[in-house]
N, C-alpha and C positions, 0 to 999 in steps of 0.2 A: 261503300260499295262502288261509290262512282271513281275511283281510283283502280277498281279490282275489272271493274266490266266493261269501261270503254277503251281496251286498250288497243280492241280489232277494229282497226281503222275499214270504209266501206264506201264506197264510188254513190252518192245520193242522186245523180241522173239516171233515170230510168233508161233501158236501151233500148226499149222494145215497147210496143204500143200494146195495152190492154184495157179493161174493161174499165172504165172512170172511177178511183176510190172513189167517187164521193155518189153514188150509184151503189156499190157494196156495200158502206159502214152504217150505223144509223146515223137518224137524220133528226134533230131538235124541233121539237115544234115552234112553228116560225108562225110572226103576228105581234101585233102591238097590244100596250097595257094590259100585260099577263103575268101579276105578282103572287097568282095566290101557289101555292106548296101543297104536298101531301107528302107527311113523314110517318113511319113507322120504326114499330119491333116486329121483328121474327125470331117464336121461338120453339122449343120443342115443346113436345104434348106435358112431357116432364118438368118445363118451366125454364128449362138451360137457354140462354143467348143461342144463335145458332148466325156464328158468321160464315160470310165467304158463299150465302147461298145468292141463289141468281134471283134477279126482281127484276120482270117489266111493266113497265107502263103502256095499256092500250088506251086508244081513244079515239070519237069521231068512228064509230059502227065497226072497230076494230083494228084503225090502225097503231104502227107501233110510236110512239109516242118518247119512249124511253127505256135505258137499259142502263140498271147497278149493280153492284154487291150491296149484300148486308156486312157491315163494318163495328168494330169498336163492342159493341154489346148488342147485337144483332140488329143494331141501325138500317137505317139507309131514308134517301129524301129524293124528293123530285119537286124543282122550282121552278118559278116562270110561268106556271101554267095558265091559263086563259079559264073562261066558263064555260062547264060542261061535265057530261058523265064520263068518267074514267075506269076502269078494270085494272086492277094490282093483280099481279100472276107471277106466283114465287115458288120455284125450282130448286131443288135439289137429290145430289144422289140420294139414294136412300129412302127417300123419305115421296109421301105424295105429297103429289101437287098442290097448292092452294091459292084460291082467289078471291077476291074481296073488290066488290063495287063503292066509288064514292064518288058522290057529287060537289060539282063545286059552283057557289052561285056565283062569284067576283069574277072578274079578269075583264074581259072587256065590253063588259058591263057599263057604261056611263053612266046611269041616273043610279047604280047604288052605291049605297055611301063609303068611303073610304076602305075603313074598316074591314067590308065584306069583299072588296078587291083588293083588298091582301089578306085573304081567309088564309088560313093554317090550319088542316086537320088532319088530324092523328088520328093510326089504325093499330089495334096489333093483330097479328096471324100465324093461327100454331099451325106447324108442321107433323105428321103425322106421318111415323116410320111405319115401309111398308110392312109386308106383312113376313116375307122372307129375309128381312134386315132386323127382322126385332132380335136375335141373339147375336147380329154380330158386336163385335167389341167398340168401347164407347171410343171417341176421337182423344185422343190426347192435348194439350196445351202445357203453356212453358210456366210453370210456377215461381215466383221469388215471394222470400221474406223481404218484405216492402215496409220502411218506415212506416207509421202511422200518419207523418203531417206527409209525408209522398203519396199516399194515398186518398188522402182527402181534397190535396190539390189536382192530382187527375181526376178523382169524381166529378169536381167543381168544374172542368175544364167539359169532361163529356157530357155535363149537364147545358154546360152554357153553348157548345157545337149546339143539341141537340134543339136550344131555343132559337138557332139560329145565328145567336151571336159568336159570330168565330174569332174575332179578333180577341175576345174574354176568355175566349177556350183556350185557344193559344196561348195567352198570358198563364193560364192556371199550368196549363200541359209542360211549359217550359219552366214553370215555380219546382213543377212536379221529379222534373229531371236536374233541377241544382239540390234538391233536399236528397235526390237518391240517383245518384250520376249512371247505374246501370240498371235502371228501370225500363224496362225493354219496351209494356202496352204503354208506356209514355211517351217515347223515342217512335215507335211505330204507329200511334193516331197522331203526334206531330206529321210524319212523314203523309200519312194518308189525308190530313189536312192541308197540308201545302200542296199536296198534289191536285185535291178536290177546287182549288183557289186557283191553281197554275203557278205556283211559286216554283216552279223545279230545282230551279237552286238547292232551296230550304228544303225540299221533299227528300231533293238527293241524300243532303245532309242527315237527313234523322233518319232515313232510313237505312243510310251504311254503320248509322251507331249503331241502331236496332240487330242490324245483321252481325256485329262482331258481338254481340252479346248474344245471339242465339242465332244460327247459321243454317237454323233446321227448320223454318220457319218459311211457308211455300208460300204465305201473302207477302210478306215482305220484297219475295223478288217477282212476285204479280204485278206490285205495286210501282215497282221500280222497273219492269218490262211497261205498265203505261208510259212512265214518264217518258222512256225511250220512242216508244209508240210514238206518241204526240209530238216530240222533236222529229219523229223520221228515221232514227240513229236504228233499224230494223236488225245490224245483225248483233247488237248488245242486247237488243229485246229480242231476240230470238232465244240468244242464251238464258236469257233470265225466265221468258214463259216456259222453256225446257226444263229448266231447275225447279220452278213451281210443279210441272206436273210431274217430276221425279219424286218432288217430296209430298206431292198430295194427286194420288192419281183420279181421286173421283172428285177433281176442281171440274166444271162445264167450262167457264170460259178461259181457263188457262191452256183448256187443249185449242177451243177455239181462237185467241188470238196468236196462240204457237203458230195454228196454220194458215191465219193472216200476214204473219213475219215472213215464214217462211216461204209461201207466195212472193212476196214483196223479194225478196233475196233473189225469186227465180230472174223476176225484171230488169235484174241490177247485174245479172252474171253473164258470160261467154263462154262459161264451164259446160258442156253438153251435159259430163256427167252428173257433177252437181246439180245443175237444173232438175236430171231426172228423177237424182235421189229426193232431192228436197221436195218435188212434187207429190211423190211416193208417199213421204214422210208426212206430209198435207194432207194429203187425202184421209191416213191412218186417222189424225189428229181431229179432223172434221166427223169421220164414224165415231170416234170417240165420242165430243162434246155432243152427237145428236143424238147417241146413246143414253148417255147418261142425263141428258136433258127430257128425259121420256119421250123424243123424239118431237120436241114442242121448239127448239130451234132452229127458226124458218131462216133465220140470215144463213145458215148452212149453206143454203142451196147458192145464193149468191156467189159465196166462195168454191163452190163447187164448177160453177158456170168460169170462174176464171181458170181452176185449171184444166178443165177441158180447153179452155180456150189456146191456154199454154201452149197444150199437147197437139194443135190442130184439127181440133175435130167441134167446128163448130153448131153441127149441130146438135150433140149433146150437151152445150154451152148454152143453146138456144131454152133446149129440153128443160134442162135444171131452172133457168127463169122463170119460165114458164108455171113450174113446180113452186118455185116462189109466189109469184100471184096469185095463183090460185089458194096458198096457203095467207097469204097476205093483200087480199085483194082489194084493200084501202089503204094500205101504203102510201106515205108521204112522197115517197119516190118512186113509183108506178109508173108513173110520164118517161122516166128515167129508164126504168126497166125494159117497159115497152120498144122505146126508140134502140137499147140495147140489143131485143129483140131482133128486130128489122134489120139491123145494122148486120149483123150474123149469119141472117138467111138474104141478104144481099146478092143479087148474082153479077158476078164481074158480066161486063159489057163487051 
């Protein structure tokens, strides 16, 4: 893939002043001696894995703390944590909502004992299709006849991810793909593993195998739009969040970080028109994801507040922050928002 998507080259100085990424995106819980984890499954009522659904982490009276996919066999993990009570709030089209409280005693905890500040607990959480989605048709996935010793080495491989130990995973994942060289979920949890680590390279790599063996596959180029994300490289992630939500239109964060890209593109361009299209194109992609997130994604409003900001109108820029705090009124980055605020309704002198 990374032969086929980086070929449009893109100016990474920003031309124009806006709202601080780092103000917009979320924001890690920050603080010392904070090892403990909480991992999970999401699955349906029915018992099936259920990837690609959206998982946050709140905490501290509701703020956001953290934001995944569920991965590989309806995975996903949140580490580093500190001690404290936590909220899991897991998203997806179709299906309701569901949330799941857990406490954690370790993190920065000093007088207890090791052990318990590196706690590790596991949840799992069914999903339940609504009630107007119960006949529609089930999702499809990519099928191969898979060796037998191919398949027991990617077992062994998502088993040992899922203890944590990933360099074992890896080892099993990469066994997995010399026993059967076009095994596609081995090529693509490689790739979503090296991504999870920051290996991009490696990421890159397994995931352009993954994509020539099945090219119809919308995580694959999610996965490969983070990468790009996280470098900067906005208008090869732009194409690639595009491609995802062409091939999987009820993705929530693949419309959402389409119109994070495409934001980012307006900053980068001298195109009047393009600017205008691509904010257009923004906006659609934001109704989208707050749509189909049952309207429970509050970072909306942040990207919302940028393109008004774009367009000059900043007090609708103001407005939509505002709309944030109040939906996230413990935010990590509130202080941030705030000052953003002010900044906005500012009167020249």
């Amino acid at each position: 893939m990374a032969a086929k998507l980086t070929r449009r080259g893109f100016n990474t100085m920003s031309k124009r002043s806006g709202l601080a990424l780092a103000v917009l995106l979320f924001l890690p819980i920050a603080g010392s001696a904070q090892n403990s984890m909480i991992r999970g499954k999401v699955h349906g009522s029915n018992g099936a894995a259920l990837n690609n659904a959206l998982v946050e982490l709140k905490a501290f009276a509701g703020a956001l703390a953290g934001q995944t996919l569920t991965r590989n066999d309806g995975d996903f993990s949140f580490s580093n944590l500190g001690a404290g009570e936590y909220q899991v709030l897991v998203i997806m089209s179709g299906y309701e909502p569901a949330r799941e409280s857990v406490q954690l005693r370790g993190g920065s905890i000093k007088a207890l004992p090791a052990d318990v500040n590196n706690e590790v607990v596991d949840i799992e959480i069914t999903l339940r299709p609504r009630p107007e989605q119960a006949l529609a048709a089930p999702a499809t996935s990519f099928v191969q006849d898979v060796p037998k010793t191919a398949r027991a080495a990617y077992a062994k491989g998502i088993a040992k991810i899922r203890e944590g130990k990933s360099e074992e995973g890896i080892a099993f994942l990469r066994e997995a793909t010399v026993e059967y060289d076009d095994y596609f979920d081995a090529h693509f949890a490689l790739g979503s593993e090296y991504y999870r680590r920051g290996k991009d390279a490696e990421a890159l790599e397994a995931l352009e195998r993954a994509r020539k063996i099945n090219d119809r596959e919308a995580a694959v180029y999610y996965t490969f739009g983070m990468v790009m994300l996280r470098q900067q490289k906005f208008r090869t992630a732009e194409y690639a969040f595009g491609k995802a939500v062409e091939l999987n239109a009820s993705h929530v964060t693949s419309h959402f970080n389409h119109a994070v890209v495409l934001i980012e593109l307006v900053l980068r361009s001298t195109d009047a028109g393009q600017v205008k299209s691509n904010l257009a194109q923004a906006d659609r992609e934001l109704d989208s994801a707050w749509e189909l997130s049952g309207k429970r994604l509050n970072t909306v409003f942040l990207q919302r507040a940028r393109i008004h900001q774009e367009r000059g109108d900043k007090e609708a820029a103001a407005r939509e922050l505002e709309s944030y705090l109040k939906a996230e009124p413990d935010a990590k980055n509130a202080a941030a928002v705030k000052a953003a605020i002010g900044k906005l309704r500012e009167k020249k002198k």
